[in-house]
N, C-alpha and C positions, 0 to 999 in steps of 0.2 A: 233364358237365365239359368241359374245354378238348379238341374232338374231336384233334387234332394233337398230343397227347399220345402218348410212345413208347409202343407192347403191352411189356410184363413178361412174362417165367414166369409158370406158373400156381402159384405159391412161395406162403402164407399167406394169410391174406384181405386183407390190402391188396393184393396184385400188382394191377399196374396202374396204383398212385400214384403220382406223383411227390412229393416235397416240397423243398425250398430253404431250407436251414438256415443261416440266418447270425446264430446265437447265438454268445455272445463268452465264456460262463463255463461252469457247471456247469447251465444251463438246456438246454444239450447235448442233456441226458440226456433230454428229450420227441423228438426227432429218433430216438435210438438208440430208444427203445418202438414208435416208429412204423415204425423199420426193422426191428424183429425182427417185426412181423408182417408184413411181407415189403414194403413201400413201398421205392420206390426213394430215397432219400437222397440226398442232392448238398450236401454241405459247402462252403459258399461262402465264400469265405476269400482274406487278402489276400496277395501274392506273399510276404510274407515268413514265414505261417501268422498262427491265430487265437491268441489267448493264451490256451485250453484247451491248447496242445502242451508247454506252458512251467508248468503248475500242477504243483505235489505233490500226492502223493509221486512220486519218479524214481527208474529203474532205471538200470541202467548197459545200453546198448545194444550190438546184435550187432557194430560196427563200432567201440565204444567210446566213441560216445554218449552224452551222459545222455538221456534217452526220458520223459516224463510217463508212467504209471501213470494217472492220470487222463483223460488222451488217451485212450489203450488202449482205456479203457471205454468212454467217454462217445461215441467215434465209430466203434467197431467197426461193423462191414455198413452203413456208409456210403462213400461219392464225396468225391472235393476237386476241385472246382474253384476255382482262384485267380483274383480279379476285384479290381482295383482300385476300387473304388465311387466314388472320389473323382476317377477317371478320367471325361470322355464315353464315353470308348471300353468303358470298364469297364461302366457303367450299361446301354450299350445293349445287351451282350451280354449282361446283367444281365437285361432286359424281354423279351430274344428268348428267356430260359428260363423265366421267368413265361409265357407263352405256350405253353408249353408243359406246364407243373406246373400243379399242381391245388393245392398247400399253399407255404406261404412263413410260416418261422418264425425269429422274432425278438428280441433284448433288446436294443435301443438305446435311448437315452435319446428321450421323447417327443419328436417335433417331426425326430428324426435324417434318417429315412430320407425327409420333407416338401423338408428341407432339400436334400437330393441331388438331389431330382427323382424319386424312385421310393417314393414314398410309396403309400398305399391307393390312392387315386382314380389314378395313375397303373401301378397293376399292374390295376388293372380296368378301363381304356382298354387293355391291350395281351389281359385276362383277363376276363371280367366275372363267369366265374364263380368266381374264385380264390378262396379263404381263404386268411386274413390271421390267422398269432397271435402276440400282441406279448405278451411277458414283460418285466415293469418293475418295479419296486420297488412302486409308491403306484399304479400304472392309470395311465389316460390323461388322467384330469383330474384336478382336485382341489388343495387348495393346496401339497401336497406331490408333485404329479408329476412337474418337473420335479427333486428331487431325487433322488442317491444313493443306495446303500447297501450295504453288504458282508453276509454272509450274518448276522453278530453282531448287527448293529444291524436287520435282517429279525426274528428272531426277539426280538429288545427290541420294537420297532415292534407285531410283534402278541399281543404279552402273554407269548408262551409263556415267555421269558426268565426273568420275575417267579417262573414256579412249577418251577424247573430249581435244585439245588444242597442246601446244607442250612441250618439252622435259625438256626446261628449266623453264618454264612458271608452272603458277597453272594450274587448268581447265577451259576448256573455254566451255559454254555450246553453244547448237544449235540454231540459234533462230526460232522467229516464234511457240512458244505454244506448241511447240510438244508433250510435256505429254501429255495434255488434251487432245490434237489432235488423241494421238496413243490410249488413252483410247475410244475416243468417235468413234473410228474405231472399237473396241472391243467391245464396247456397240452395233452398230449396228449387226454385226456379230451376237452377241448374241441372238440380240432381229430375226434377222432371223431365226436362228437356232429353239428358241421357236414355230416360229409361223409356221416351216417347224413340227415340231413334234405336237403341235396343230390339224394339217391336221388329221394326226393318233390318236390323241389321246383324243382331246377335254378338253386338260387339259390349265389352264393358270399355271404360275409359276415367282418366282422372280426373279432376275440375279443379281448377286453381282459384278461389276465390281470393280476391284482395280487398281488405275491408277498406282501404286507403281510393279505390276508384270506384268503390259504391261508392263512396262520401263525395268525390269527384263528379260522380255520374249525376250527381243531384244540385248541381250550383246552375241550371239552366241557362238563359242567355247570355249569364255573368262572364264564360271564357270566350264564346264568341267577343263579348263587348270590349272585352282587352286585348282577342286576336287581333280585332278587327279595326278598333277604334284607339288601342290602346290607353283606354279607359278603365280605371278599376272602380267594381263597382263598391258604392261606401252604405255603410249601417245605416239606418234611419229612425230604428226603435218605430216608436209610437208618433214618433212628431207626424204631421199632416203636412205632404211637398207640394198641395194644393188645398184652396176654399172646398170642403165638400169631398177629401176626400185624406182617410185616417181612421186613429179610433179614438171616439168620444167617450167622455164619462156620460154614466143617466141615474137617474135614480137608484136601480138597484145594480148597477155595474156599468160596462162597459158596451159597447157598438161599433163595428167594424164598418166603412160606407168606406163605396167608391161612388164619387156623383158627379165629378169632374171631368175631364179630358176623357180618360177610360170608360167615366161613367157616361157617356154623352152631353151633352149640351141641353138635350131635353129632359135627360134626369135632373140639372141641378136647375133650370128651368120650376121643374117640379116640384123639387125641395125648397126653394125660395119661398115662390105659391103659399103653400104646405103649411111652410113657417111661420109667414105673413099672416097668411086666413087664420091663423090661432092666436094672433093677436099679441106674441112675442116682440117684448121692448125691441124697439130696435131691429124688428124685423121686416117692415116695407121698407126698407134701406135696401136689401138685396134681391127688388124689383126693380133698383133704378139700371141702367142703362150701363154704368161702369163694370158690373159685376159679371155680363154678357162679355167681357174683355179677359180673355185667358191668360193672359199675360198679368192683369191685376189680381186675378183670383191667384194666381202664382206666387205675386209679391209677397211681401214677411206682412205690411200691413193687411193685405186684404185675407190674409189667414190669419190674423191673429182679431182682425174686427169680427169674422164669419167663426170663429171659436167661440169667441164671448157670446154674440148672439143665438149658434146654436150649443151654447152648454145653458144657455137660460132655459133656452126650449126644451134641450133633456131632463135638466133638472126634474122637471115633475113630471117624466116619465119613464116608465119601465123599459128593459130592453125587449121583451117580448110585443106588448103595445107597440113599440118603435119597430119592432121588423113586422108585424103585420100591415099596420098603417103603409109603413114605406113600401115593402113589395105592393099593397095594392098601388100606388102609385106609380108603380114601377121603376125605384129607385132602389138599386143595388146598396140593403143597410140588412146586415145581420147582428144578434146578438153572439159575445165573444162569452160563450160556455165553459164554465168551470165543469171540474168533474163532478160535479154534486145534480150539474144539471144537464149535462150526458145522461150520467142516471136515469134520472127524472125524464127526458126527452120523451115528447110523445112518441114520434115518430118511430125511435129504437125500438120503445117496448110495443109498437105497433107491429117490429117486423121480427119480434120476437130476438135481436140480438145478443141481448144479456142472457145468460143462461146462471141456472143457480144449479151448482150440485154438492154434495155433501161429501167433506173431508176428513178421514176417520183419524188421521193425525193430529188437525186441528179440534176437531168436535163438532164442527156447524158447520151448514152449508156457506159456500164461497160464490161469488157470482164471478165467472166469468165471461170478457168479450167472447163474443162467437164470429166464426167467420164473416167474411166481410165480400161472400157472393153465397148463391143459391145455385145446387146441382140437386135438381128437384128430382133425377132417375136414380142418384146414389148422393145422397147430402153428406158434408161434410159433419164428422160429431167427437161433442165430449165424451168419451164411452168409461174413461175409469179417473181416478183421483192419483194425485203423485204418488207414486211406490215408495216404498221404505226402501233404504238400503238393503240390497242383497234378495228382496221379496221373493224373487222367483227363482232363485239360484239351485232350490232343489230341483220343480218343475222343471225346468231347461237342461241343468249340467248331469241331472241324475236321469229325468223322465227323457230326456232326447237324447242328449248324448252317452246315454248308458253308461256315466261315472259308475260303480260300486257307491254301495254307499258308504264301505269301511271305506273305501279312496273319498268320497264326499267328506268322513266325519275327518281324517287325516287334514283333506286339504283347507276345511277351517280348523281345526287345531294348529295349524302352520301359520294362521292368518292370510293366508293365500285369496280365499273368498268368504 
């Protein structure tokens, strides 16, 4: 890779990388993956911040601030440096840090960054071994690349939208950014992949991400089912398409159970048992002989009698109580977790996934998810809190790349950085 690249700590297995992140949404979040295995990050962004600083949800800050929450996340153990792009002066110092980095990641609309002058073929006249990963709606061609899209119409676009909601209802989409999120999962992916063949080959390369065939890539048997059968597959919500298998209410929430068809025969075998032995109204009914009949347990009536009977039976119980009892039973019933009790999850703070660190913009420590594997010879980690705008811009543009610093105090007096 680009030998003039700064040495890193020997911090994760990226130490070493650099990358240049000048994503503008919740595509961020492939920056942050690549930073928590220890790459060096550098937030490229324009003197006045990106407009991830400005997304909900907002906290109220240490100085009394409002603070994105979103920010937080999405640019924790990373860099800001602020560049005007739209400046000469901005571009060049733009290319004097591609010359330096090994990654450069992006969601501007196709053709943007052509426009500027620092397009592909001009970061690989300053780099030749760079990687390039462009995060777009539709990819880099196609008759829809040049369009738009917000994360709603991402998930309309690639089908998932159609199988989200309930029966009688439109669609109801997922929340929380997910397009962007599943793309910028895709982006990083990628950009590994690049810098794993890299090793071999000493090539750099561009990567076209399309957030429209993540969202695609995620409707599982659903386009076989239509290739193949010419069936499409329809919403279901919460209803239950069989006795024993859907989500119940309980006591203090909800219960997810498959104990049907998928669950085996001997699962709802088991659950009948279960129900019966606790002496629930109406519950040796679903010991008698009819209910061993798939086809009735199918029916509207024998789901809607096996409802009543088992929401008597949840009623006075817990969904925690219900997923122990049931797993030991060995009936596939889990409790359906709010964030409050993610939180709270033994299991999480058993594997230490939450991590709490302290945000000097907000004032208090923030808890964040932690990754979601263990590389126990170089672990993945939170190492610094989101940057302010511009944080580093002396460090880098004065301490590396030897601006002056009468050219440093100039080029924020211009608004430039």
């Amino acid at each position: 890779m680009a030998s003039s690249a700064p040495p890193m700590p020997a911090q994760g297995p990226l130490a070493g990388i650099r990358a240049l992140d000048l994503t503008t949404n919740a595509t961020a979040y492939s920056g942050r993956l690549i930073a928590d295995l220890g790459a060096e990050v550098i937030r490229i962004e324009p003197p006045s911040g990106d407009p991830v600083r400005r997304a909900p949800p907002h906290v109220r800050g240490a100085e009394g601030t409002t603070v994105s929450a979103a920010h937080a996340f999405l640019n924790a153990n990373k860099k800001s440096v602020s560049l005007d792009l739209a400046s000469a002066d901005g571009r060049h110092l733009f290319g004097d840090l591609v010359a330096r980095s090994h990654l450069v990641l992006e969601c501007f609309p196709p053709g943007t960054l052509d426009a500027w002058g620092i397009g592909y073929q001009a970061m690989r006249e300053r780099n030749p071994e760079v990687i390039l990963v462009s995060i777009t709606p539709f990819g880099q061609s196609g008759p829809r690349a040049a369009e738009h899209a917000s994360d709603l119409t991402l998930l309309a676009a690639g089908g998932l939208l159609s199988l989200g909601g309930y029966v009688d209802a439109g669609p109801v989409a997922v929340p929380g950014d997910q397009g962007h999120i599943a793309s910028a999962i895709f982006g990083a992916i990628g950009a590994l992949t690049a810098l794993l063949e890299h090793e071999s080959t000493g090539r750099g390369q561009w990567i076209d991400v399309s957030a429209q065939e993540c969202i695609a890539f995620a409707l599982e048997d659903a386009i076989p089912e239509w290739y193949l059968n010419r069936s499409v597959r329809q919403r279901y919500g919460e209803r239950a398409r069989e006795a024993g298998t859907g989500v119940y209410p309980c006591k203090d929430g909800y219960v997810s159970m498959v104990a049907g068809r998928l669950g085996t025969q001997k699962a709802f075998a088991a659950l009948a048992k279960w129900i019966a032995e606790a002496g629930t109204p109406g519950g040796r009914e679903l010991l008698a002989e009819e209910w061993q009949d798939f086809a009735y347990r199918q029916s509207c009536e024998g789901i809607a009698r096996f409802e009543a009977i088992f929401g008597t039976f949840c009623a006075a119980r817990g969904k925690q109580e219900l997923y122990r009892d049931g797993q030991r039973r060995q009936i596939a019933i889990a409790p359906v977790n709010t964030v409050a009790d993610v939180l709270d999850n033994e299991q999480l703070s058993a594997s230490g996934f939450f991590r709490n660190r302290f945000d000097p913009e907000i004032g208090r420590d923030l808890i964040h998810p932690g990754p979601p594997y263990r590389l126990h010879a170089s672990p993945a980690e939170m190492r610094s809190a989101a940057p302010r705008v511009g944080e580093h811009n002396r460090d880098i543009l004065v301490g590396e790349l030897g601006v002056s610093e009468a050219a440093f105090d100039a080029l924020v007096s211009a608004g430039i950085v």
